[in-house]
N, C-alpha and C positions, 0 to 999 in steps of 0.2 A: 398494417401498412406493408406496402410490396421494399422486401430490402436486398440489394446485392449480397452475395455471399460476406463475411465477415472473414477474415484472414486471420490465422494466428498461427504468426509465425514461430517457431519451436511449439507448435501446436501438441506435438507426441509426444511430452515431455511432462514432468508431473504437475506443474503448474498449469501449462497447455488442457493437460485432462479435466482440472477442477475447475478450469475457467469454461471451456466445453460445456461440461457439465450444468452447470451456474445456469448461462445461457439458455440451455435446452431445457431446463426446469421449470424459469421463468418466460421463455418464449419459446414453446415449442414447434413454430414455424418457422422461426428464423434461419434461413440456409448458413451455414459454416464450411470453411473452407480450412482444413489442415494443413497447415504447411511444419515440413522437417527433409531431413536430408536421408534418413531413413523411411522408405516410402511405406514400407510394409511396418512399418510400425506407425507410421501416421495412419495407414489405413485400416488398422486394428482400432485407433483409438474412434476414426471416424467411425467405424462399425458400432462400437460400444454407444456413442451418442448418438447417431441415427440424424438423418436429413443433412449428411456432409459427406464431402467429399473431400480426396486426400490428395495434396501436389508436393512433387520435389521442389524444394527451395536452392537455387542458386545465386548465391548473396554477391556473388561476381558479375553477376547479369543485372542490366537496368529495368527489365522487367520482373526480376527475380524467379526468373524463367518459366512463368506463369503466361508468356503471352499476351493472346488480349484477352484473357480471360476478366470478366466482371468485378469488382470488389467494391464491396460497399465501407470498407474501415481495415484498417492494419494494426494488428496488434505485436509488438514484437516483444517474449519471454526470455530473451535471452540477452549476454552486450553483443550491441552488434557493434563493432571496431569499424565497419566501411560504411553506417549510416544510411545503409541501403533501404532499411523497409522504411526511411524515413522520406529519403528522394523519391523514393517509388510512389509514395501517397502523396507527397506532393504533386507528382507528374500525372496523379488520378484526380486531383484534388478530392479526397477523401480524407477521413481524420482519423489521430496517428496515437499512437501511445506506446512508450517504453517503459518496463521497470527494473531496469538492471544498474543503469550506469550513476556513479556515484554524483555525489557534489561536484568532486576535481574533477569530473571526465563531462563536463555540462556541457562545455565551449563545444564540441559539434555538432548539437543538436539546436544547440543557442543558435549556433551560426547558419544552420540549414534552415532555422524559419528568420530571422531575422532576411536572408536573400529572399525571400518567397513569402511573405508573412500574412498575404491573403490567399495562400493555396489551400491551407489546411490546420483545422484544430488540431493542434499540438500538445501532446500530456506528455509533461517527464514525471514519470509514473514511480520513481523511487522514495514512495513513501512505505514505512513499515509494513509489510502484512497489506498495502493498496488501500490506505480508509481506516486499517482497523486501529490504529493509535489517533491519528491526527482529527476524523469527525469524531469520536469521544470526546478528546481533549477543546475540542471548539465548542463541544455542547455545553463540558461542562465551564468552559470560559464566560458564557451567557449569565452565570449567577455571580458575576463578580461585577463591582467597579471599576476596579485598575485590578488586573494580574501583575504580580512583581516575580514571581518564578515559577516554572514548569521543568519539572523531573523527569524524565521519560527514563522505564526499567523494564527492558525486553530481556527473557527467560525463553531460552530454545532450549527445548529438552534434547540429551546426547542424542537421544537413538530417535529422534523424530527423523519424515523421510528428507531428505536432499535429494532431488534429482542432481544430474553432472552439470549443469548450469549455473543452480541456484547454490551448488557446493563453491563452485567455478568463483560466484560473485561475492560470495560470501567470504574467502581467501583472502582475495583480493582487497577487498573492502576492509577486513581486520588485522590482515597482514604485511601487507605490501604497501597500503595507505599507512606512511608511519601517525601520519598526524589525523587528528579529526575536529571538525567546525564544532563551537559552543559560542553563544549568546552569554555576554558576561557583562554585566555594569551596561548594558545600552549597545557594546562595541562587541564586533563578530571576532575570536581570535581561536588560532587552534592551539589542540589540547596537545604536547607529546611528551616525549618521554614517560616519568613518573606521574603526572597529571594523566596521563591516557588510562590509569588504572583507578578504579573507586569501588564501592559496594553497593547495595542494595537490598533490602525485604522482599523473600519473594510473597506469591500469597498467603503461606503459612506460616511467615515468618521468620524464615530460615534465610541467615544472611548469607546473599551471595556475589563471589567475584566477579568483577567487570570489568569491562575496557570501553574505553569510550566508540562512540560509532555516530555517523553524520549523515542519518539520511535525509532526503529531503523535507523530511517533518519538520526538521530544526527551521529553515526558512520559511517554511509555510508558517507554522505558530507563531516566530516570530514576528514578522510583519504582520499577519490577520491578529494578533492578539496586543500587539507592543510591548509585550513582558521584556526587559530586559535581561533576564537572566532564565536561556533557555541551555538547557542538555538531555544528552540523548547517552543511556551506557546500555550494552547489551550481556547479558550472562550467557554461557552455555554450560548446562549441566541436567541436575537429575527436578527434574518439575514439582512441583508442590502436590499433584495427584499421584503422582509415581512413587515419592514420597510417603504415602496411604497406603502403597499396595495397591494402585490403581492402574489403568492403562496410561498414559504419558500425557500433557498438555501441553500446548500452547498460553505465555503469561503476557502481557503487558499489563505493569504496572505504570499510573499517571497519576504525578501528584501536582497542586497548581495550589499556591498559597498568595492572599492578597488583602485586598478591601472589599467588601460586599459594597452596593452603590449608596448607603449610609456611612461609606468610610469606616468602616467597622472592620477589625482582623476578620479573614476568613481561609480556610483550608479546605480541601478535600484530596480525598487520597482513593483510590478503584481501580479496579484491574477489568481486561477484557481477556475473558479465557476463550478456549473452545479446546472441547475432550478428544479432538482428534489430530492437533497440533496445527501448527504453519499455513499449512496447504490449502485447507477448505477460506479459509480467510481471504489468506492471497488468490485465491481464483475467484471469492466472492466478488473483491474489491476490483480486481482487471474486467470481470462480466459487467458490475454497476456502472463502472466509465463507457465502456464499448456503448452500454442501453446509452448513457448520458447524449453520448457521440453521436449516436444512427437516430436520435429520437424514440429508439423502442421504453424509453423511459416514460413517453407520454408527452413530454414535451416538445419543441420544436429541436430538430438537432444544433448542437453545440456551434455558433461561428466561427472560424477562424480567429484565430490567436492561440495564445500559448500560457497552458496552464497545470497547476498542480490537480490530483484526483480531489482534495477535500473540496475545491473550490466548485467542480461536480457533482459532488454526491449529496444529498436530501438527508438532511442529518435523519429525521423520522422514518423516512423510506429503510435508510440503512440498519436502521436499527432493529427495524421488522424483519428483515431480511435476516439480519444476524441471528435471531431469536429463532428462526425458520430452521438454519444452515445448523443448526446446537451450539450456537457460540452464549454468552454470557455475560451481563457486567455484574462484577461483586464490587458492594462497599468493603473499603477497610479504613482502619482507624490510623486517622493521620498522625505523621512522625513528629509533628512541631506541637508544643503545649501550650500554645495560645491560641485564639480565633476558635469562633465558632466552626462547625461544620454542617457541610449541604449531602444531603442524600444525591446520590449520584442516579441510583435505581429510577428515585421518584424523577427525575430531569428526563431520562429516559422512557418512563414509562410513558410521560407526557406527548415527549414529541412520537413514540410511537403510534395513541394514540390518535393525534392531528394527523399523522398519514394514512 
């Protein structure tokens, strides 16, 4: 299919490269358009992927000083505070996605399609890793009757990479946010003070400290699953391969305990790794929405409205893809000592399979 250049804005950036990347692997026709405010580093990274071209971005311009150049979708890596790549797609009517800005920081982005809400498909893209917690946790929500709790246990190992954005967001979000959203008893409230701290298993079993964290996973699970008692806490320190004497990993741990559809206790508990941390994940998960968005998915492209990445992404599809990228799901043996448990692999193996 003929498609306009695709935008990614903090395009040079290391999430920018592994989303690039993605892209290029999966469609290696699709023109790409790098945007950054360092040219010569955007156009290093457009070199390395081949069939793009590299622009400066000026987030004070309503063209974001692109002219009338082409775009077939905008992706923007970084927060953008003046909502720019988001008016700009609007004024293309092209479709839009961000993964930076938290729960509290929704209302501009709410509020820019909400005035405009048939301009353009809209992704607030601040789910973990883009996919890689939230289609897991929906797959494995499928083997239940009612879900009554979802645990979410994110493990960033110290020395994995942070670009200056994703460091940037990261602060911000664990810092400066004193409070963060959980799902408790049905009712949404936040966590602070000494509730914002808890623990965790990581995949070897090595308990570790946390603080609580809200990204958009917590609403999306919530509402698509109706568990009433959802959380999300994230660890940073030394990873369960690192652990081994191994190169570092990327963990999310998800555990979801309930009634199977015989009303029967049921648990499961699995992590989604991948050997080379954070990055290759998150630029899987922003390339799978952009296919979602332009069509190169196969499908028709995405209409206008406004939505989460899980409610995009093809759970089967993705999980082929993850298998591709060296990511992983391991079973592990659930924390509670009642209910049966479901293999998480075999759920997986299936829908991959079917795709």
């Amino acid at each position: 299919m003929s498609l306009n250049p695709i935008l990614l804005v903090g395009g040079s950036g290391i999430v920018g490269e592994h989303t690039a990347r993605s892209l290029r692997n999966a469609h290696p026709d699709v023109p790409l358009l790098i945007g950054g405010r360092d040219l010569d580093k955007a156009q290093r990274v457009a070199d390395s992927v081949g069939h793009a071209d590299s622009i400066a971005i000026d987030l004070s311009a309503g063209d974001l000083g692109i002219g009338d150049r082409p775009v077939g979708a905008v992706a923007v890596l970084f927060t953008d505070q003046r909502v720019a790549g988001l008016r700009f797609a609007q004024s293309r009517g092209v479709p839009y996605v961000n993964i930076s800005p938290g729960i509290i920081e929704l209302g501009p982005e709410v509020a820019a399609y909400i005035h405009r809400p048939d301009a353009s498909a809209v992704v607030l893209g601040t789910e973990w890793l883009v996919g890689a917690t939230s289609v897991p946790a929906l797959a494995a929500a499928t083997a239940f009757g009612h879900v009554e709790d979802i645990r979410i246990g994110a493990l960033l190992d110290e020395d994995d990479a942070f670009g200056p954005a994703a460091e940037a967001d990261l602060e911000r979000q664990t810092k400066v946010m004193a409070a963060a959203l959980e799902r408790r008893g049905g009712a949404f409230v936040w966590r602070t003070g000494d509730a914002t701290s808890s623990r965790f298993r990581a995949v070897d079993g090595t308990e570790m400290e946390a603080s609580a964290l809200s990204p958009n996973d917590l609403l999306g699970l919530s509402m698509a699953t109706g568990a009433p008692n959802v959380r999300f806490d994230l660890a940073i320190g030394v990873s369960s391969s690192r652990r081994r004497g191994e190169p570092l990993s990327a963990e999310i741990l998800i555990e979801l305990s309930g009634t199977d559809p015989e009303g029967n206790p049921l648990e499961m508990r699995f992590s989604v790794v991948h050997p080379a941390g954070q990055m290759p994940l998150t630029g899987l998960g922003v390339a799978m929405v952009l296919e979602s968005l332009t069509g190169l998915a196969g499908e028709a492209p995405t209409p206008p409205g406004l939505y989460f990445p899980c409610q995009l992404l093809d759970a089967g599809t993705y999980f082929a893809r993850l298998q591709q990228v060296g990511g992983s799901i391991v079973d592990l043996e659930p924390d509670g000592k009642s209910g049966k448990a479901v293999s998480m692999e075999h759920i997986v193996a299936n829908l991959r399979s079917a795709a």
